[in-house]
C-alpha positions as CSV (number, residue, x, y, z in Angstrom):
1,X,-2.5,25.9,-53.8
2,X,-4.2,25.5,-50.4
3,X,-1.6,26.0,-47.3
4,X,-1.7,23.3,-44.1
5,X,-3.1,25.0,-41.4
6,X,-1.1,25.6,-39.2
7,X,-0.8,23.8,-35.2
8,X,-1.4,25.4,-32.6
9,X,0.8,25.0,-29.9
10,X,-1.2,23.6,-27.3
11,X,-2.1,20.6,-30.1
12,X,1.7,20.3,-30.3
13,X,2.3,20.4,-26.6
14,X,-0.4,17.4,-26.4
15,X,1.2,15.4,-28.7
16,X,4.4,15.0,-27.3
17,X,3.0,14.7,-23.7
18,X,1.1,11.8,-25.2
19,X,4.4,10.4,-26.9
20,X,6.2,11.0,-23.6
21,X,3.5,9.4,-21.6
22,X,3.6,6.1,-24.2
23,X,6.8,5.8,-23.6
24,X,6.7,5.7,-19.7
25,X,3.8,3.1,-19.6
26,X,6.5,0.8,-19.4
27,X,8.5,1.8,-16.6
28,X,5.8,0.5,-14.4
29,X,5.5,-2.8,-15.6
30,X,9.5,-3.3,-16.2
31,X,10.2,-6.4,-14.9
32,X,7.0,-7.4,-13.8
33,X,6.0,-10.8,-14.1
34,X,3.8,-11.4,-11.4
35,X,5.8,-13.9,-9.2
36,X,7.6,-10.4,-7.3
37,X,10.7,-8.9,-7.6
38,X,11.1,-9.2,-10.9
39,X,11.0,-12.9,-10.4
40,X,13.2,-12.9,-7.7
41,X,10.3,-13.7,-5.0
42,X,11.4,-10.2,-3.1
43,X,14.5,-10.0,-1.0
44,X,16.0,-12.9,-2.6
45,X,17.1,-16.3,-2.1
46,X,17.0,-17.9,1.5
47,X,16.4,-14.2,2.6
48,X,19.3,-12.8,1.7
49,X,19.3,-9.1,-0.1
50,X,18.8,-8.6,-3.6
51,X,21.8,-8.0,-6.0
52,X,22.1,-5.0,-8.2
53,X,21.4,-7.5,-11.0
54,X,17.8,-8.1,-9.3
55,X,17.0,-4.3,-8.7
56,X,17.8,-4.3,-12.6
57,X,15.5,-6.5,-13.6
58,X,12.8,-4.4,-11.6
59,X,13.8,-1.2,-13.5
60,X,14.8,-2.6,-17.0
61,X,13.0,-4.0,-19.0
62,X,14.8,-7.2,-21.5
63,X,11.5,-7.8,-23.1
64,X,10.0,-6.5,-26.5
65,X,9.1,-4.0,-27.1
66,X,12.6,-2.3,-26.5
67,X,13.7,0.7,-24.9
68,X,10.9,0.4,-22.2
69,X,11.2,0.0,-18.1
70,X,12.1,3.0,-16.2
71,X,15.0,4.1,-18.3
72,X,13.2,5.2,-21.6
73,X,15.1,7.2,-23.5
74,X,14.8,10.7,-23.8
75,X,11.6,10.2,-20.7
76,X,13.1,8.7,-18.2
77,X,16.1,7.7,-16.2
78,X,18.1,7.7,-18.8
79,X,21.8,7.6,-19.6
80,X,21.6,11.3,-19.9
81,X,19.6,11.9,-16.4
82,X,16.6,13.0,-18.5
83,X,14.4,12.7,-15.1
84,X,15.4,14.7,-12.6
85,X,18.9,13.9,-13.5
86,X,18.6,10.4,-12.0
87,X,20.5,8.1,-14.4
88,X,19.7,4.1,-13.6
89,X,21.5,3.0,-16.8
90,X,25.0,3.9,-16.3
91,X,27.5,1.3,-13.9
92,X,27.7,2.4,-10.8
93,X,24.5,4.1,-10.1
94,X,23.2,3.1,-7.2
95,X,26.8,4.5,-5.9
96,X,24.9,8.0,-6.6
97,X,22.3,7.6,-4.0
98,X,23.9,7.6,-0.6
99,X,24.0,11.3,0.9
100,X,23.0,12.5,-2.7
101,X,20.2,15.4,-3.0
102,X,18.5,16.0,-6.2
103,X,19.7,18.5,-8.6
104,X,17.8,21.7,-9.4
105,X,19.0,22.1,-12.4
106,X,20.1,18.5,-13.7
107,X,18.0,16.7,-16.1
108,X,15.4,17.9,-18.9
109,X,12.7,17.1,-16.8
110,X,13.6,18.6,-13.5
111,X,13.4,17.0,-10.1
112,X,10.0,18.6,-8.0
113,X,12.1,17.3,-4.5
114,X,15.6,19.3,-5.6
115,X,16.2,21.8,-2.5
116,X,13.7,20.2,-0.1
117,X,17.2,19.0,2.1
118,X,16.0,15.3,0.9
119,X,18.5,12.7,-0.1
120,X,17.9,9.6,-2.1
121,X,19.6,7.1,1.3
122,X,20.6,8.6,4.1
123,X,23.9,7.1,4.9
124,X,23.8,5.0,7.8
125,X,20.2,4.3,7.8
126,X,19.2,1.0,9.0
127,X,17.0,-0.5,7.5
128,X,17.9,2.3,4.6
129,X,15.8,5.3,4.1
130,X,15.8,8.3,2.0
131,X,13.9,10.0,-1.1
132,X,14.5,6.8,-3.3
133,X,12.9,4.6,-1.4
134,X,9.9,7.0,-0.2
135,X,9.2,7.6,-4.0
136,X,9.1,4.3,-5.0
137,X,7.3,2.3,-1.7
138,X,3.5,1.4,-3.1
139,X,2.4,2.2,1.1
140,X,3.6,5.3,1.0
141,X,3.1,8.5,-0.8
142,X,5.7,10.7,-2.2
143,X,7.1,13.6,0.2
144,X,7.3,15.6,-2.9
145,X,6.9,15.3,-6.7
146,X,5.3,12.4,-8.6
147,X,5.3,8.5,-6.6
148,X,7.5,6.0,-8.8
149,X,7.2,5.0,-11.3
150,X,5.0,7.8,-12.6
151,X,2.3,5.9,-14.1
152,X,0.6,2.3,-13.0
153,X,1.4,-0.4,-11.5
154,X,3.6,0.8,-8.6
155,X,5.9,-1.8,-7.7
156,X,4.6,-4.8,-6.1
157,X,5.3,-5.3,-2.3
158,X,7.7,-8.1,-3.2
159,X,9.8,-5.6,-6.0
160,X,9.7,-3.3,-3.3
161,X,11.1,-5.8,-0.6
162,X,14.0,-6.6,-3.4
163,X,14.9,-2.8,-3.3
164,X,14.6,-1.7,-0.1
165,X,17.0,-5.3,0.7
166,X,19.5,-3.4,-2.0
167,X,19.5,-0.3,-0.7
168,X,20.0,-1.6,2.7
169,X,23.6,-2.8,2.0
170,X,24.2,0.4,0.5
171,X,23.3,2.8,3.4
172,X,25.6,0.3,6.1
């Protein structure tokens, strides 16, 4: 009887790189259906900001197939903080943002910005500012780490209106 051979583990370390990068394809596209913030039109009606309902939309996806957007289990900003420690699922996120640094340790996939004295909004910014936003604005690039999300399409200029309108009434 003939044994398998055996894997070597740079074949296994490509394969799940490969699964893990499948699985984040669709954290750029999450609620992107052309028309803007997640068809919101960007910083919402009659120019008023975005809800955390909108922001949402632009990081979760509702459409098939499930379990995509930027909060893939097990890949990305999961319940369980598997990027960076960054959770975007659980209620009451966003209220981890304001004068919040990324953890060193926190996550399975640590944060690349943790100790850099960055926060995700600086409190009393106006318009907001902070790591968050840097990360995920398509004219800028990222102070540290990878630019969000981590694979193509960044956001469009009207997804990125709709968050930076959010995190505005945040940082006040």
């Amino acid at each position: 009887m003939k044994r398998p051979l055996p894997i070597s583990q740079n074949v296994r370390v490509f394969v799940t790189a490969a699964t893990i990068a499948a699985a984040v394809v669709g954290c750029a596209a999450a609620g992107n259906d052309g028309t803007g913030a997640a068809g919101m039109g960007g910083a919402g009606a009659g120019g008023t900001a975005c809800t955390l309902a909108d922001v949402n939309k632009i990081f979760m996806s509702t459409t098939t197939p499930a379990n995509t957007g930027c909060t893939v289990i097990n890949a990305c900003h999961d319940n369980a903080g598997t990027a960076a420690g960054l959770d975007l699922t659980t209620a009451g996120w966003q209220n981890m943002l304001v004068g919040h640094a990324p953890s060193a340790t926190a996550g399975t996939l640590k944060s690349m910005c943790a100790g850099m004295s960055l926060v995700y909004l600086n409190a009393g910014s106006s318009p907001a500012t902070g790591l968050f936003l840097d990360k995920l604005n398509p004219a800028k690039d990222s102070p540290c780490g990878a630019k969000m999300p981590n694979l193509p399409p960044p956001l469009t200029t009207q997804q990125f209106a709709c968050v930076q309108s959010f995190a505005n009434t945040l940082t006040k």
